[in-house]
N, C-alpha and C positions, 0 to 999 in steps of 0.2 A: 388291149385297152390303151387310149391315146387321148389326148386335151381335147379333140373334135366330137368325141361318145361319152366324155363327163355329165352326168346328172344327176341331181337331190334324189332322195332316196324315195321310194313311193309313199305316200303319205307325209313326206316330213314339211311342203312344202302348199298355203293357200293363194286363191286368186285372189286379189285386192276387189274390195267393194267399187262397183262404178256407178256413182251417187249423183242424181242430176243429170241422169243420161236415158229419162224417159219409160215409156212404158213396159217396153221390152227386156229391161236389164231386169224387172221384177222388184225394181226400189222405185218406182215412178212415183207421182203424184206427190207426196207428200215430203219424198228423198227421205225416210227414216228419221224423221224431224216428230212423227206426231203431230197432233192438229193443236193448230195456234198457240197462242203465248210465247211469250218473250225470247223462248229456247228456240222457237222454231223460225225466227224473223232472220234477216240476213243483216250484219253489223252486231249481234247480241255477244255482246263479252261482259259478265257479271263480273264487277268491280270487287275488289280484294274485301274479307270483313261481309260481304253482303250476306244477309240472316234470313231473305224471305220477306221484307221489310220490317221485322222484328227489330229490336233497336240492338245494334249491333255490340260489341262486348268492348270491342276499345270507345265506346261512348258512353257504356253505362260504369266503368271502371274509372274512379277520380283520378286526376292527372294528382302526380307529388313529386320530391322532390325539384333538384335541379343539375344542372352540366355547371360545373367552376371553368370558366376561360380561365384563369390564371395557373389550375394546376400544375404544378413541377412533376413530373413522372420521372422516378429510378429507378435504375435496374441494381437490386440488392445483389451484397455481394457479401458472404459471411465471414466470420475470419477464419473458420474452420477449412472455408474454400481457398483462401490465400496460403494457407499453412500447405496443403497438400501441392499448389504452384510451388511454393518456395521449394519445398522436399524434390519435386520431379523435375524444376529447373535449373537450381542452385542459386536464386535470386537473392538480392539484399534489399532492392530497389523496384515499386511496381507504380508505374502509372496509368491512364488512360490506353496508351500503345500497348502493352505487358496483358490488356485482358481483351483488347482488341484480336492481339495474336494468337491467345489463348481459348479465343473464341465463347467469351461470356458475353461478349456485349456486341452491338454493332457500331459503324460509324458514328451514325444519329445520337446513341442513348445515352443517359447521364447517368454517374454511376454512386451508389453510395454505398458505402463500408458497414455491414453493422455487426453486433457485437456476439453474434453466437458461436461457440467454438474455444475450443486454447489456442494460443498463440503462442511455441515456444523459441522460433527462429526469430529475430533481429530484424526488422522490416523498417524501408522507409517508404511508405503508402500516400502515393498524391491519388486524391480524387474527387469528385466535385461535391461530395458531402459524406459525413459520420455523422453515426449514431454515439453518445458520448459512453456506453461501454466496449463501444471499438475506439475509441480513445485512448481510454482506460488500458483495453488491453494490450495495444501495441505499445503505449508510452510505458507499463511494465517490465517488457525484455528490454527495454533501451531503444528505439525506435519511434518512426516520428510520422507524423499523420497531419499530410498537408492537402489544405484545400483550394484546388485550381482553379 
């Protein structure tokens, strides 16, 4: 056996349909299209939603609410998760860079602090927003919570 005698196993493998190739291929006439209507015309591609002309469901569904432009999006950050950084890094001090590196956040995202967790290590936490029980609990152990 050699690459020149390689072949699919018998049965594992069919001929492709040859559609629009007349009477002989035994798909003539109508090319497996079926007779008339809109399925069978050349250009028909039904539009996303379409029912049959039945009215379709994102029309019969009221539109509501709305998108806020102004939103602030952050990516939370617990103190229970800083507590565990400070233990595996030996940190005093964590800013923006600190959870960059530690891969919570990315370049882009804004970060805010919030309050779930104990806090028993000594932190000085910059970051671009707290929640006032992560306030609370980093100004307890002595520790300061600045926002950049």
């Amino acid at each position: 056996m050699n690459l020149s005698n390689l072949k699919p196993a018998a049965g594992s493998t069919k001929d492709c349909k040859r559609i629009g190739r007349g009477q002989g291929s035994g798909m003539g006439g109508t090319s497996t299209r079926g007779h008339k209507g809109a399925k069978s015309r050349s250009g028909y591609s039904r539009k996303r939603g379409f029912e049959g002309g039945q009215m379709p469901l994102q029309r019969r569904v009221p539109k509501f609410g709305f998108k806020n432009v102004n939103r602030v999006e952050y990516k939370a950050i617990n103190i229970d998760t800083l507590q565990k950084l400070a233990e595996a890094q030996s940190l005093s001090a964590m800013n923006l860079e600190t959870f960059k590196e530690a891969g919570f956040v990315s370049s882009s995202q804004l970060v805010k602090v919030l309050g779930k967790g104990i806090l028993t290590v000594k932190l000085d936490v910059t970051a671009n927003a707290f929640s006032a029980s992560a306030i609370k609990a980093i100004e307890a152990v002595g520790g300061t919570a600045t926002i950049c």
